[in-house]
N, C-alpha and C positions, 0 to 999 in steps of 0.2 A: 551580473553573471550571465553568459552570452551561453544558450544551451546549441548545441550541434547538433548536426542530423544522425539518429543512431546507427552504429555500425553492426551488420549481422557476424552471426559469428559468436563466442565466447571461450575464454579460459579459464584454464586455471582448475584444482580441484574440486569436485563435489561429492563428496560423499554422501547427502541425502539424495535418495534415489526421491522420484516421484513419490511411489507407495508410502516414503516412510510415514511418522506421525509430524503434523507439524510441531514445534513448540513452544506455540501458545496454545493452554487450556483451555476445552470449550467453555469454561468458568468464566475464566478470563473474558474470554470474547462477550459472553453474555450479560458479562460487568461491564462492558463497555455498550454492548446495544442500551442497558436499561437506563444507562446514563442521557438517551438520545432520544428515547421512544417506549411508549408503553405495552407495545406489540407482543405478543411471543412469541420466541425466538426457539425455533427445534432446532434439536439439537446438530438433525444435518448441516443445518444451515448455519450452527457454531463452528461447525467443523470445517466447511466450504471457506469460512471468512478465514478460519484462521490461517488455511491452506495459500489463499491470495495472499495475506498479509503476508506467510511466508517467502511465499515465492516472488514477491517485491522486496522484500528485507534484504533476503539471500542474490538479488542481480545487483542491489546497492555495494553489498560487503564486496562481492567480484570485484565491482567494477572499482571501488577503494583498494581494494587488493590490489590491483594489477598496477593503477600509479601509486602505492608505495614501493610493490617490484620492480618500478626500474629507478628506488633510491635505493636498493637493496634493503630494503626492510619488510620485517612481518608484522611491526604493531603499526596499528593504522590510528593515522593523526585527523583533525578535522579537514587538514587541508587534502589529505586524499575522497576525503565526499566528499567538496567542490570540485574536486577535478573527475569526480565520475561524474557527477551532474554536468559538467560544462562539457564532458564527452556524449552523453547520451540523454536526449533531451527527454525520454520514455521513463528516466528516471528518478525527475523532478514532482513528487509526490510528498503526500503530506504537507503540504507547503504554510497550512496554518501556523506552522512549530517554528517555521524561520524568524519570526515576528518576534519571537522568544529565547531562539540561541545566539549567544555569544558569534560562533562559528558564520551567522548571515547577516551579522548587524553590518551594516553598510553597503549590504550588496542587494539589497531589498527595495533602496531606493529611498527619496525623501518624498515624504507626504503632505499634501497641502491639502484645506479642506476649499468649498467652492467662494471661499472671499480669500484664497490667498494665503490664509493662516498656516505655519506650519504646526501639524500633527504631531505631539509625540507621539514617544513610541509607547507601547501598553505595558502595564505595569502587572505583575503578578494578581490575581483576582483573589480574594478577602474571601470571596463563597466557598461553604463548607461543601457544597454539592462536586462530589469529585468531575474533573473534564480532561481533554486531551490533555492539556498540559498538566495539571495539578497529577494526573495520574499515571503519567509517563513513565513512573520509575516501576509500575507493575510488570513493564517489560525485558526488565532488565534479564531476568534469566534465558528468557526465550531467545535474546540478544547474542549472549553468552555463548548460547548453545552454537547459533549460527556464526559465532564467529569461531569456534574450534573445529567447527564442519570445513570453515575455508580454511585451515591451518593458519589464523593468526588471533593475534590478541590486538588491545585497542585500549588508547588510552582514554582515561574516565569520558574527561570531554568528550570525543567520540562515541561512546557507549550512551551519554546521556543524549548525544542528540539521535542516535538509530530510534532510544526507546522512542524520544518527542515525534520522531516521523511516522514509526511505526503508532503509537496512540492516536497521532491527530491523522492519519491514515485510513484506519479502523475505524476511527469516529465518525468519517465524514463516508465513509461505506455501510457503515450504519443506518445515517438519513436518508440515505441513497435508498437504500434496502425499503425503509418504513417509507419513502415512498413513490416506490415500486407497488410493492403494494395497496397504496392508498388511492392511487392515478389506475392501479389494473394492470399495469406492465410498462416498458421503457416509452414513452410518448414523445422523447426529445432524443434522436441517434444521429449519429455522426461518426464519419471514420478518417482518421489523418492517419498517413501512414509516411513516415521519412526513411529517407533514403541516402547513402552518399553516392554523388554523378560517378554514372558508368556502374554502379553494382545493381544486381537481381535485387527486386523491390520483395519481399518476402510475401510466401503466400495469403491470399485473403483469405480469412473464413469466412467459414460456409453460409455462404445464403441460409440457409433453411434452418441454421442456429439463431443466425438473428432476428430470423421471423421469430423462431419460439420464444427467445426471451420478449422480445415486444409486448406479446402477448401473453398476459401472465393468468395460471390455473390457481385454485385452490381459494380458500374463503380469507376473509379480509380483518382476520386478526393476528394470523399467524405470519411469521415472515421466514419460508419457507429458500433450501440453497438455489433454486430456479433464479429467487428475489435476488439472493446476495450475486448470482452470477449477474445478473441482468445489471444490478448496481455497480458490479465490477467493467462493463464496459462502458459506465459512466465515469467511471475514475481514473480509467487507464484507457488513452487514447490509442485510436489500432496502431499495431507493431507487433514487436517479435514480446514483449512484455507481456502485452496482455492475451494473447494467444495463449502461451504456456501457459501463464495464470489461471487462465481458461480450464485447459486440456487439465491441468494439475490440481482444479478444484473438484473438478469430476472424476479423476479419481484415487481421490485422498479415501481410506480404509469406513471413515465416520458416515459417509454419504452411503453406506448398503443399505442403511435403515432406514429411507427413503426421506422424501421432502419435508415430514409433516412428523410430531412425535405428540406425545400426549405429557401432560406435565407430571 
């Protein structure tokens, strides 16, 4: 799978504005931190993740959207999320779950260990303790919902693999998150930002946000949406992606009641 450099820009409907609610439950989300980390997780900062997670789910669907719109179709197959990943390299998230779909078996690559051996591939895990994968189908509604916002539908295959990217997505924003908190703030930054030759490189943000996330406030149990933003610019390398995601986790309706909740 050869990812491209992302193109600014985007089509196509959206009917959820920023404000709306995302939908995934802060339930949800916080079923999924406890899966990851013993921390506690307020509730802004169920809210904050689940807002990223949306507004990563929702640039995937688009961008499936648009290469089935030029087969003339509205349900979207697996092979339209390869072709948004091999258009916009910003879009290649959750990448644990590929290991696991049908949809990326061979294009993942073959594995050897260091004498040469090859690697199979992993096998469904036996553990009761739910994970991204085993718990991937909790997202199915939220899926759902995002895929009638772009005015299509999606066949199963497809739906099963949005849930697996959005769970192992979430899950790995999770660790991020717990620790963000555990290190005090982001200690490890970095900003790739692509481009295609000859187009406006999209604007940077702001100095003085990423000073703030580096630097993380608040006491070392709770993992507060400061944490989840700061982890979210671990996950999503700079671009037009993670900006929005940004702008749109700050302000989702959940974050009024500020960083920190009591249980």
């Amino acid at each position: 799978m050869t990812a491209q450099p992302a193109r600014p820009g985007r089509g196509g409907p959206r009917t959820a504005s920023v404000m709306d609610v995302p939908p995934f439950k802060p339930s949800l989300v916080k079923a999924v931190f406890r899966d990851v980390t013993s921390l506690h997780v307020s509730r802004s900062a169920a809210w904050a993740a689940a807002s990223v997670t949306r507004t990563v789910l929702t640039e995937i669907i688009d961008g499936a959207r648009r290469a089935a719109a030029e087969e003339a179709r509205k349900k979207l197959i697996p092979g339209d999320l390869l072709s948004a990943i091999d258009r916009n390299a910003e879009l290649e998230v959750g990448t644990k779950w590929y290991d696991h779909s049908a949809t990326f078996r061979g294009l993942t690559g073959v594995l050897y260990d260091a004498a040469g051996v090859l690697v199979p591939s992993r096998k469904r895990s036996g553990s009761r303790k739910p994970s991204a994968v085993v718990g991937a189908h909790r997202f199915e509604a939220g899926v759902r919902k995002l895929l009638r916002s772009q005015g299509v539908t999606a066949v199963p295959a497809m739906v099963r693999d949005l849930d697996g990217i959005a769970s192992a997505f979430l899950t790995d924003l999770a660790r991020d998150a717990a620790m963000v908190v555990r290190e005090g703030g982001v200690t490890r930054f970095g900003t790739v930002t692509l481009v295609m030759p000859g187009e406006p490189a999209p604007p940077p943000f702001p100095g003085d946000s990423h000073r703030a996330l580096s630097r993380r406030k608040g006491d070392g149990r709770t993992i507060g949406s400061d944490d989840v933003l700061a982890a979210t610019t671990i996950q999503l390398f700079g671009g037009n992606l993670r900006q929005r995601a940004l702008t749109e986790a700050r302000e989702v309706p959940g974050r009024a009641g500020g960083s920190r909740s009591r249980r």
